[in-house]
N, C-alpha and C positions, 0 to 999 in steps of 0.2 A: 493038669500034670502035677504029680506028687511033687512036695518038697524036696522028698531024698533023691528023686529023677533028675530033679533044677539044679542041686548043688552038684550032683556027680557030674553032669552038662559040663558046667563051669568049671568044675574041677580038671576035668578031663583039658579043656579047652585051656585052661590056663596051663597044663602040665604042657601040651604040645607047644603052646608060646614058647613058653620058659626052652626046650628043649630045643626049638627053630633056634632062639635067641643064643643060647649057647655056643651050638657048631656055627652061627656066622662069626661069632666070635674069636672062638675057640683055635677055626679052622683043621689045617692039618703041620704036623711038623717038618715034612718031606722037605728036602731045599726048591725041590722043585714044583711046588704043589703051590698057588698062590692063595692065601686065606681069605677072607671076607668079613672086612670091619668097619663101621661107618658110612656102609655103601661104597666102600675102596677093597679093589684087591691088591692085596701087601705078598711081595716074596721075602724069603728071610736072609737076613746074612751070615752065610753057614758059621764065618769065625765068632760070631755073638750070642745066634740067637735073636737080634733085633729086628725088625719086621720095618722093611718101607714102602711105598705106593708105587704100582707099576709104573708111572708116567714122570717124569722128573720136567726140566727146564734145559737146555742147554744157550749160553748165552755168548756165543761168537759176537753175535751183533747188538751187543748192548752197549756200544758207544756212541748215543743220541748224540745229534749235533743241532736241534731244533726243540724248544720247548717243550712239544706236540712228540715230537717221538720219546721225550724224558718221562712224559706224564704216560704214554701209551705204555712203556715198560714200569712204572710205578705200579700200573693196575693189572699186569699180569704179575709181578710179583704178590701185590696184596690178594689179589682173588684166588694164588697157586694154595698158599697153607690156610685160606680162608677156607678152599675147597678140599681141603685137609689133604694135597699135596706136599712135599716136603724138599723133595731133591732140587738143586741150584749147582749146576756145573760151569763152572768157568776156570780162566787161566790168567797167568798175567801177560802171556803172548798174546791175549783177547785184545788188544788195546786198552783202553781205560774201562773194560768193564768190570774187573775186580773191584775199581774206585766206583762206580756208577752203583754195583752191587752193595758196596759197603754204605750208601748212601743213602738211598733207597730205604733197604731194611729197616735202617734207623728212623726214618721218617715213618715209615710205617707200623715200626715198634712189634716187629714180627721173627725179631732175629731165632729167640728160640724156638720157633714152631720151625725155621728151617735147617734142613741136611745139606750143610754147604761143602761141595767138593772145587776143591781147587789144584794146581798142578807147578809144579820146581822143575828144572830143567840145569844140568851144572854142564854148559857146553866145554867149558876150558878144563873140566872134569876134576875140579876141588871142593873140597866139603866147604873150604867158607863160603862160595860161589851158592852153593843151596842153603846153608845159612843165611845168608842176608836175601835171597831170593823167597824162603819163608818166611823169615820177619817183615817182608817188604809188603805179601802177600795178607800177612796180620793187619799191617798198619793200613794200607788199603782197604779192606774188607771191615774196618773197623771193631775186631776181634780179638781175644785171646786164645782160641780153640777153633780149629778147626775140626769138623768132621773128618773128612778123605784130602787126603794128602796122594799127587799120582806123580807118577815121574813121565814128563810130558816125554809122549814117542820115544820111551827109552831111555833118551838120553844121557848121559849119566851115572844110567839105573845102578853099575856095583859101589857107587861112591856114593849114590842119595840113599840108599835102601837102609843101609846103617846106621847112616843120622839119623830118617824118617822114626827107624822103632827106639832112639833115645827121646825123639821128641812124643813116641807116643807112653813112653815110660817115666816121661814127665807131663805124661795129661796134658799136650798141651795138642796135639791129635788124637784123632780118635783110632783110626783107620788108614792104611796105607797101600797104595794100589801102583800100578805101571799102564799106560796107552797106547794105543794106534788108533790110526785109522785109515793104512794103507797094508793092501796086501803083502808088497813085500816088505814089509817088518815084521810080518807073522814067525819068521824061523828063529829070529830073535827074541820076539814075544815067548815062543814055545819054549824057549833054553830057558828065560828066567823064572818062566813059570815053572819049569821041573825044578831048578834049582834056589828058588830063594822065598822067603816067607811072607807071604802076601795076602789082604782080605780081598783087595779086588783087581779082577781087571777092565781095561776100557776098551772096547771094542766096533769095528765100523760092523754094521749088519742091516742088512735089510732084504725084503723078495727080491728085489732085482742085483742085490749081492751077498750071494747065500757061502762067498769064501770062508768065512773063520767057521762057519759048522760042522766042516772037516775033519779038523784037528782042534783048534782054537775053543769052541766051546766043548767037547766032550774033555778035554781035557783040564777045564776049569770044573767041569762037574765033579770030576775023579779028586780033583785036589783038593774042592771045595770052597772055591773062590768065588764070590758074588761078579757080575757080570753088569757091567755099565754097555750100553748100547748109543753110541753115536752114529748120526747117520742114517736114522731109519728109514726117511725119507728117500733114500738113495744119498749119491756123491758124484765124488769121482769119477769112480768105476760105472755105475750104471746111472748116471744121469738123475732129475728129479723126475719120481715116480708115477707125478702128477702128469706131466707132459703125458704118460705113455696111455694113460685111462680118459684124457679129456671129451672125447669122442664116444666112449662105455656107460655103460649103464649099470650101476653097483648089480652085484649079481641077485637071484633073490634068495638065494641061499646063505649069504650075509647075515641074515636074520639069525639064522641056526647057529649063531656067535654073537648076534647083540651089539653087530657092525652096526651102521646109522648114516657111512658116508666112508670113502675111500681113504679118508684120512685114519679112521678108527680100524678097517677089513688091513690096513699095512701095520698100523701100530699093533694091532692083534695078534699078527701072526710072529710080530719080531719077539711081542713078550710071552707070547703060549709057551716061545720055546724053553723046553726045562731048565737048562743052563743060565736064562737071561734074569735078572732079578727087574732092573727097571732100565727104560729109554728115557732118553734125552733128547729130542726134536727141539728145534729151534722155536723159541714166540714169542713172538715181540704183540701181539694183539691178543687182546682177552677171547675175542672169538676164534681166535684159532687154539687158546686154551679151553674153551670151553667144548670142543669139537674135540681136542684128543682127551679130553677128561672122562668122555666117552669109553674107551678104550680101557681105563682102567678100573670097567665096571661090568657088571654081566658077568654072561659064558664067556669062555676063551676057546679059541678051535681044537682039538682034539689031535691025535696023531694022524688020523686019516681025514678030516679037513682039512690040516697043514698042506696033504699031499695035492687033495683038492686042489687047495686056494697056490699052490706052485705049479702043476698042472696047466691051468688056467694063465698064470700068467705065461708062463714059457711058449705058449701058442695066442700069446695076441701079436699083433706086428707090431715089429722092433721101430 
């Protein structure tokens, strides 16, 4: 084989690298479109522009009361932004896991590689009430910044929304958002979302409760608000998801989405959806991080898999 054959080979060969390597890069700008970067697919946050990983942390249950469950959540936190995760939701209604979070981090010397969302709540509805509930939530978290700031279930929300964007005009948030995660607050949810300035909302969603895709998510698409998903697992409303498939067999059309296990075909389908940027499922074990880490890798289901993988469920026994 000629010279000029080998080089043009190579040539060619490197030009389609360089070109692969780009669009995983690169991605798409859509809000809804998720990119592909480091082996992670990232949706963006429409108010920024900044890109994060579909799969977050959510930590209700990070108040270890035994050694073994402290070190058990030391190692999902370290392996989350080891595995170039980033999202960390918690409250200070969590019990001590704002304090446990703030701990943690620091022992693991990973605070900046994470996107810490935390939440204010001003029941007796005064601003020093979410004042000292944010400072409270710094000193706990052992921080000066926080990423997302939400106003837990509402509460509050016309009296914290205009602190929240002083304190984010003093750098001291980054982002400020509003929650649920029961259906009826959705009418609520809906008014402050038509009426007041928001990067994100936090939302319960999953296959076995598909209420906020109604209204709830097309309407954050339309505004343009990034979308936190608690609950993916199921709740409240429709029970844990797992109970209902123990008996199933993952389908083998799972595959045609880069499913791997029942945990990844739910997390899948919650973040395909265009409006959702990232979930938040609960882990307190590295291997149930390491199983939805899955999830925010691959294909993701298409409009007509969605329908599929709903389909499918609505006809297994309840």
């Amino acid at each position: 084989m000629s010279t000029r054959i080998v080089n043009a080979l190579i040539n060619r060969r490197t030009a389609l690298l360089l070109a692969m390597a780009s669009g995983a890069v690169a991605g798409f700008a859509a809000t809804g479109t998720p990119t592909f970067a480091a082996g992670l697919l990232r949706k963006i946050i429409p108010s920024s522009g900044e890109k994060i990983p579909l799969i977050g942390v959510g930590t209700n249950n990070y108040s270890p009361t035994t050694p073994e469950e402290r070190a058990a959540r030391r190692a999902v936190l370290e392996r989350l932004t080891a595995a170039g995760l980033s999202v960390i939701d918690t409250a200070p209604l969590y019990r001590e896991s704002e304090r446990v979070i703030g701990e943690l981090l620091a022992e693991i010397g990973n605070r900046s590689k994470a996107f810490v969302a935390t939440k204010v709540t001003a029941r007796g509805g005064t601003r020093q009430e979410g004042i000292a509930s944010m400072d409270e939530s710094m000193r706990r978290l052992r921080t000066n910044f926080i990423e997302l700031m939400q106003v837990h279930n509402l509460i509050g929300a016309e009296v914290l929304l205009p602190l929240m964007a002083e304190w984010v005009a003093a750098k001291r948030i980054r982002y400020v958002g509003i929650t649920t995660s029961q259906d009826a607050q959705y009418p609520d949810m809906l008014r402050l979302m038509r009426t007041q300035k928001l990067d994100f909302i936090q939302v319960d969603y999953s296959l076995g409760n598909r209420g906020a895709a109604a209204e709830v998510l097309p309407l954050a698409a339309e505004k343009g608000f990034a979308v936190l998903v608690n609950l993916p697992f199921g709740g409240r409303r429709d029970g844990n998801l797992f109970g209902r498939v123990r008996e199933q067999k993952l389908p083998d059309w799972a595959a045609e989405f880069d499913a791997r296990s029942w945990g990844q075909l739910f997390l899948k389908y919650v973040v395909s959806h265009p409006a959702v940027t990232c979930a938040i499922p609960g882990m307190t074990k590295v291997a149930n991080l390491e199983d939805n880490l899955g999830a925010a890798q691959g294909r993701l289901p298409d409009a007509a898999m969605r329908k599929r993988i709903e389909a499918y469920w609505d006809a297994l026994p309840a």
